[in-house]
C-alpha positions in Angstrom: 0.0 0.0 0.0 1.5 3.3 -0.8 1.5 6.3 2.1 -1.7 8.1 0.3 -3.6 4.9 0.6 -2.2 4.3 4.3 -3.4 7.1 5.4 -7.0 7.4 3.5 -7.7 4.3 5.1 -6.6 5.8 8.5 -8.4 9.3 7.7 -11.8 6.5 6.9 -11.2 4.4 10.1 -11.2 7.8 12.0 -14.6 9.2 10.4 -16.1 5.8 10.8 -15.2 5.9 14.8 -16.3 9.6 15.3 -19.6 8.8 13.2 -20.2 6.0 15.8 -19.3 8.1 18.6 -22.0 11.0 17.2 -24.5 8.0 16.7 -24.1 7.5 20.5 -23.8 10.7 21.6 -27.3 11.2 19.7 -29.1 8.5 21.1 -28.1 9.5 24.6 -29.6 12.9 23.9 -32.7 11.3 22.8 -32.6 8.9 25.9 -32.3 12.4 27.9 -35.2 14.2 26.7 -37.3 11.1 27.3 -36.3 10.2 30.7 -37.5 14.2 31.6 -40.8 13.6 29.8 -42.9 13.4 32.3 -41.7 16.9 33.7 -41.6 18.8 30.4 -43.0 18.7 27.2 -40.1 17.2 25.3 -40.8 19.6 22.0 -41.2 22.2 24.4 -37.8 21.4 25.8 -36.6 21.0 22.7 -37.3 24.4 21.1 -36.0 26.3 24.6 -32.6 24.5 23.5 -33.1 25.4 20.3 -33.8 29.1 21.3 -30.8 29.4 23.7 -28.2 28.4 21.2 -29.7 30.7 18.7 -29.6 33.9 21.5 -26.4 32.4 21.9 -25.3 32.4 18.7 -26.0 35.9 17.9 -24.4 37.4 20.7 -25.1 41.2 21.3 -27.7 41.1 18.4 -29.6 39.1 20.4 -31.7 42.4 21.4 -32.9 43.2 17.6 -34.3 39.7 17.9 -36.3 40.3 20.9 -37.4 43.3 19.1 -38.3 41.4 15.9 -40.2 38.4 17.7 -42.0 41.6 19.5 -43.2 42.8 16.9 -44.3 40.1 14.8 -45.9 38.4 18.0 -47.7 41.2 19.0 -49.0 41.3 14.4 -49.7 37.7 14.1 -51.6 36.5 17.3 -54.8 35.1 16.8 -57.8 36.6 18.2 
């Protein structure tokens, strides 16, 4: 085997144990929000994870959003 091939296959054996390792880590998340299911609505739970990375993500914009969602909750309720 020539060194481009050794170390494909190494670079293949390495994605193949982190995808395993993500397949786990998923399922234990999913195990997670189930064992709390009886406490909290798990797509309610879900989207206040969801919502805290976002505010996390967009650091000190974070206040136009709160504006935004203002704004369009207070257009778009139902009465």
């Amino acid at each position: 085997m020539s060194q481009q091939e050794d170390r494909l296959k190494e670079f293949i054996d390495k994605l193949k144990r982190i995808e395993g390792e993500v397949q786990l880590l998923n399922e234990e998340k999913k195990d997670l929000f189930s064992d709390f299911k009886n406490d909290f609505d798990p797509k309610v739970l879900r989207e206040a994870v969801r919502s805290v990375k976002a505010r996390i993500k967009l650091g000190d914009s974070v206040n136009q959003l709160d504006e935004i969602i203002e704004q369009l909750e207070s257009n778009m309720s139902v009465t």
